[in-house]
C-alpha positions as CSV (number, residue, x, y, z in Angstrom):
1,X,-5.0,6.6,11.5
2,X,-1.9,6.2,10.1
3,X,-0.5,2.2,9.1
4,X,3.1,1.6,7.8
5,X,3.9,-2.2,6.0
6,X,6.6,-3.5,5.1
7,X,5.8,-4.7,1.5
8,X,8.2,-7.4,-0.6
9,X,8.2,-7.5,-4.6
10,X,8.2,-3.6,-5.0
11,X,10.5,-2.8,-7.4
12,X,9.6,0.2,-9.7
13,X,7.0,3.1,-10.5
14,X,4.0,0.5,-12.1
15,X,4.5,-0.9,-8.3
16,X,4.2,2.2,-6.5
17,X,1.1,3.3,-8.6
18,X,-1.1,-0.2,-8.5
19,X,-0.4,-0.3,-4.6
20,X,-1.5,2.9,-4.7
21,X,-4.3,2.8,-6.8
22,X,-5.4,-0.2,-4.9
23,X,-5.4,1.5,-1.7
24,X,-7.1,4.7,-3.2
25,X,-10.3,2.0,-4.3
26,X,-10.5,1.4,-1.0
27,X,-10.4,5.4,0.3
28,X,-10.0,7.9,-2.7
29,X,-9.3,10.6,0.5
30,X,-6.4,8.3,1.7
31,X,-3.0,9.3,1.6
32,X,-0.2,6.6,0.6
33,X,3.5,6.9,0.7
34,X,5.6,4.1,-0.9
35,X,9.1,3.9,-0.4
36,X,10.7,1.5,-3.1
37,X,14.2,1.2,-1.2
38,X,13.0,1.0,1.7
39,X,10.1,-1.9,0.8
40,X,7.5,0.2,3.3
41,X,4.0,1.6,2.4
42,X,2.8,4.2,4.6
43,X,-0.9,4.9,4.4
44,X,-2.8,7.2,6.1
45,X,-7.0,7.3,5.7
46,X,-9.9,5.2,7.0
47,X,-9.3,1.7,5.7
48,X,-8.6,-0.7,8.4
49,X,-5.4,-2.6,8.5
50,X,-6.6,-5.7,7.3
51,X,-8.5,-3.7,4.7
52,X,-5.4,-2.2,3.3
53,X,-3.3,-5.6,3.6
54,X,-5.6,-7.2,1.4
55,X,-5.3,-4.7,-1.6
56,X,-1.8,-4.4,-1.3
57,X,-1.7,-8.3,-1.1
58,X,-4.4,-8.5,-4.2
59,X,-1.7,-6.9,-6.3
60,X,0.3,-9.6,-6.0
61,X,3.1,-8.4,-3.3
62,X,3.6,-9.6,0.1
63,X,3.2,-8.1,3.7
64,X,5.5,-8.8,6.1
């Protein structure tokens, strides 16, 4: 399934890769997309929603 959040505090490439990398621990297979300008992550794998909002949200950013 693929889930798209819009993230806040995501301003640079160290930001892309922890989100990343965070979401990858959860699912090495999963695909993530992050968009800096446009403040979205799009990830695409098995971790549920919830799953993936709490990595992103461990890293210190914020889900809207």
């Amino acid at each position: 399934p693929m889930h798209v959040f819009n993230v806040t505090g995501m301003t640079c490439a160290h930001c892309e890769r922890a989100v990343t990398q965070a979401i990858q621990a959860l699912d090495p297979q999963a695909r993530v997309e992050v968009d800096l300008a446009a403040g979205t992550v799009r990830v695409e794998g098995a971790p549920s929603e919830q799953q993936i909002r709490a990595a992103i949200e461990e890293e210190g950013y914020q889900v809207r």
